[in-house]
N, C-alpha and C positions, 0 to 999 in steps of 0.2 A: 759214374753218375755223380753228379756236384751233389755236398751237403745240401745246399738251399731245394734241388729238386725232390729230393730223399724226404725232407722233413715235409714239402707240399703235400706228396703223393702221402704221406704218412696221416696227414690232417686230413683231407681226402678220403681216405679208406676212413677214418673214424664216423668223420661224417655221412659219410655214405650210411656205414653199419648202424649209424644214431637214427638215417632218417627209413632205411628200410625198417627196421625195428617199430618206430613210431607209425610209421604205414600201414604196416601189417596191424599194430595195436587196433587205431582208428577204425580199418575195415571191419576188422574182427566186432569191435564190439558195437559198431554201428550196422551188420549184419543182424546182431542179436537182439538189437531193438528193434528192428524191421520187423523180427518176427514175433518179438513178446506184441507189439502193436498191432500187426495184424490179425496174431490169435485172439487179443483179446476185442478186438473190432468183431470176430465170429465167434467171441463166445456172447458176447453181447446180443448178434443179430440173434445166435441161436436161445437164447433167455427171452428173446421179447415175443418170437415168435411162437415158443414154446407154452410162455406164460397167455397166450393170445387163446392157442387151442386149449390149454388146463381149463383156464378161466370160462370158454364159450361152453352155454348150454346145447348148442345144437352149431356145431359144425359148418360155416357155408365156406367149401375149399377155394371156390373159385371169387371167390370178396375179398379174402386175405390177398390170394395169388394177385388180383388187381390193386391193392393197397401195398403189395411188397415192390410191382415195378412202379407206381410211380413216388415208393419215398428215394428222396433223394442223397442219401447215404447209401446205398446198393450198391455194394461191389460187384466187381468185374466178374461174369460166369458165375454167379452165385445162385450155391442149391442149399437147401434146406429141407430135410428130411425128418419124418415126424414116426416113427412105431410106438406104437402102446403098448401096456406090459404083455401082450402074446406073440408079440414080434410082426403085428400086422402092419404095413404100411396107413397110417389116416391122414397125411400131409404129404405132399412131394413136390416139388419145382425142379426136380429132377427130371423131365419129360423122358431125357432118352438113357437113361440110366446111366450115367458116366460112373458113376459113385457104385463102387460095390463094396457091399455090405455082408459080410460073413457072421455065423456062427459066434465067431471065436471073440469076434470085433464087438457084437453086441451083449455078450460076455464078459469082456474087459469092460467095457462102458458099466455093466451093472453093478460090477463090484469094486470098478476104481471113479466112478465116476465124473471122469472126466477125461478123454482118450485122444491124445495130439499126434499126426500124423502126415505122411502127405503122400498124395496117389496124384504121378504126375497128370497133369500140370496143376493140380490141384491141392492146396493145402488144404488138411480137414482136421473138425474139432467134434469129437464125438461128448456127448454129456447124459446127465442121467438130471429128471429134473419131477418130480413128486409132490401129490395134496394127498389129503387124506386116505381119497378115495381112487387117487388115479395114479399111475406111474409110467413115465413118457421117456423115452430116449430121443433125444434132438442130436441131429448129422448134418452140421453147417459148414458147406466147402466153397473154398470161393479161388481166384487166381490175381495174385498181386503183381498186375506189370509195374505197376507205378511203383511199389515196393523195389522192384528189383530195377527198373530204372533208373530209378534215386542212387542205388548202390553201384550202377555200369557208370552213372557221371562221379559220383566218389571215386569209383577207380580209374578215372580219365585225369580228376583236380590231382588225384594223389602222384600218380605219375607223371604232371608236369611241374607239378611241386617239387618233387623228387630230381629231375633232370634240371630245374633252376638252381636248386641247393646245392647242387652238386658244382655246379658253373661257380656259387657264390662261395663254398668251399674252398676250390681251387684257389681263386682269387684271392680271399683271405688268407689262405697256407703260404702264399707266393708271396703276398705282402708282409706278415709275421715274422715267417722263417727269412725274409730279407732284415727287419730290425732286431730279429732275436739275433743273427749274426752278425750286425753289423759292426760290434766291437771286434770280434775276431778279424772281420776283415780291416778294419783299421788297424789292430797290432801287426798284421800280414803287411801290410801296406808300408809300417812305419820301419817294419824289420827289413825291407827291400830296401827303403831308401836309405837309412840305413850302410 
């Protein structure tokens, strides 16, 4: 194998290892804003709606349920669940119970107050949210296509990104390693003629 090919593929493999590294960075922490953002989109929904029933003197379930489908910030499959301090359900959008809800789960929510999880397909944000006189646990789960969408076209740019670099790598290494050597090959040149 020639010098000049040796030091391509060598440039090459750098860049490669440079732009998988960088790749993987990208996804990873653009991943993790997907989901600090969406958690906090449901801790938000589950605070307003929380603070909606603390606040009302008299309950009317199905006024809210009609004020939560037409605001228009609603995420996708979104449920919101309300118990009060005896573990009774007095809020649900949960119709067919997708969301279960344990012992253990309303538990953690009380004494950490705030319980991040996810029961496919459903990401859930358990919370614990309190007045003087009441104490409520909110269970807000919703499912983020558009979240994870966002992140299947990220890993489509990253991989044609990736397969460009690597074209524009080669080319560069081929072009370099041709001027990095080309004094040797003119002393080779001059010792021939010579």
């Amino acid at each position: 194998m020639q010098i000049r090919t040796k030091l391509t593929l060598q440039y090459l493999l750098i860049g490669g290892v440079i732009m998988i590294i960088a790749s993987v960075a990208i996804y990873y922490f653009s991943a993790g804003f997907r989901k600090d953002a969406f958690y906090n989109r449901l801790q938000n929904k589950a605070r307003s709606t929380g603070m909606l029933i603390l606040e009302a003197n008299k309950i009317d379930v199905e006024l809210i349920k009609e004020m939560e489908k037409r605001n228009p910030d609603q995420l996708k499959n979104e449920k919101v669940i309300i118990l009060n301090f005896t573990n009774d359900i007095v809020y649900s959008t949960d119709d067919s119970n997708e969301i279960v809800i344990t012992r253990e789960l309303l538990e953690k929510i009380r004494f950490g107050n705030k319980v991040i999880f996810r029961q496919d397909p459903y990401e859930v944000i358990g919370t614990l949210y309190y007045t003087k006189y009441n104490r409520i646990v909110v269970i807000a789960a919703a499912v983020d296509e558009e979240g994870f969408a966002h992140l299947e076209k990220l890993r489509l740019i990253l991989l044609i990104v990736f397969i460009v670099s690597l074209l524009l790598f080669f080319i560069a290494g081929w072009f370099y390693s041709g001027r990095a050597l080309k004094p040797i090959s003119d002393v080779v040149k001059r010792v021939e003629d010579i």
